[in-house]
C-alpha positions as CSV (number, residue, x, y, z in Angstrom):
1,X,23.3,20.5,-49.7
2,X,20.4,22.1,-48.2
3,X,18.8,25.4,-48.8
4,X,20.7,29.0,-48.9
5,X,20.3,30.7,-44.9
6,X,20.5,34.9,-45.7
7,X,22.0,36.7,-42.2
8,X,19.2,40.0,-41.0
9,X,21.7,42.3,-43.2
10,X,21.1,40.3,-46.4
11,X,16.7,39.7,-45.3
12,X,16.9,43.7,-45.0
13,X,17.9,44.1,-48.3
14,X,16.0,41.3,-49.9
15,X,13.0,42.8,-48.4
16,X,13.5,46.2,-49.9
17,X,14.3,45.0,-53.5
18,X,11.1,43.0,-53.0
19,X,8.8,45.4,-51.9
20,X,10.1,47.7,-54.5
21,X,9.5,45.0,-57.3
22,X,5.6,43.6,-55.7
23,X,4.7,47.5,-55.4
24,X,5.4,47.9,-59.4
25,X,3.5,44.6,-60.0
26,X,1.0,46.3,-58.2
27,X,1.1,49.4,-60.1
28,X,0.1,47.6,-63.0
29,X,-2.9,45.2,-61.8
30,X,-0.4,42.3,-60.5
31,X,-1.3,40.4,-57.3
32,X,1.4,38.5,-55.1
33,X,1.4,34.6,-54.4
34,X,3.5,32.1,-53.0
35,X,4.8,29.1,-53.6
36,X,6.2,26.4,-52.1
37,X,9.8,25.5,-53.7
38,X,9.6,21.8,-52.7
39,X,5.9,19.5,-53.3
40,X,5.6,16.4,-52.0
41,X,6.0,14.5,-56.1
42,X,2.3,13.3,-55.9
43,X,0.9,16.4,-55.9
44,X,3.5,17.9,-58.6
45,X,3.1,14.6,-60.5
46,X,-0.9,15.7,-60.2
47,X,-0.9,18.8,-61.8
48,X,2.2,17.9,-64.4
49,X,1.9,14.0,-65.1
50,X,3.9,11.4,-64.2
51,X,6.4,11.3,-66.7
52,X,6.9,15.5,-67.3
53,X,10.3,16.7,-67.6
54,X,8.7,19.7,-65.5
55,X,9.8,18.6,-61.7
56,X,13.6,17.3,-60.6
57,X,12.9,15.0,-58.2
58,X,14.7,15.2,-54.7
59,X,14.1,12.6,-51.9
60,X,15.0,13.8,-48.3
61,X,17.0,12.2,-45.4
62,X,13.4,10.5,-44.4
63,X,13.1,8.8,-47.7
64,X,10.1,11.4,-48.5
65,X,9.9,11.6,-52.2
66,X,10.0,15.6,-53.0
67,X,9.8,17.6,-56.2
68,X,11.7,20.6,-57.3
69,X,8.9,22.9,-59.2
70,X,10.3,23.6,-63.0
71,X,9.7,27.2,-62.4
72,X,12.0,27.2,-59.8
């Protein structure tokens, strides 16, 4: 199915709500990262093992084998 597309009106507000929340974070000693959604399944297979139930495992139109993070 893909991945969700947001139009400029719904970025806008996505920005705000998320500046609000990383500027609380801040507030309180928190620092911002981020993450990749999709890893190539080696590298989440890396830092998980091979047979975690912590990835869903996608595979894409090339036949690239992809991982769904678990925290995601």
């Amino acid at each position: 199915q893909g991945t969700r597309d947001y139009s400029p009106k719904q970025m806008a507000i996505r920005e705000r709500v998320f500046d609000a929340i990383i500027a609380c974070f801040k507030r309180h000693g928190a620092e911002v990262i981020d993450t990749p959604v999709f890893e190539l399944k080696e590298t989440l297979t890396g830092k998980y093992g091979e047979d975690s139930k912590l990835i869903y495992d996608l595979k894409d139109q090339g036949g690239e084998l992809l991982s769904l993070r678990y925290d995601l």
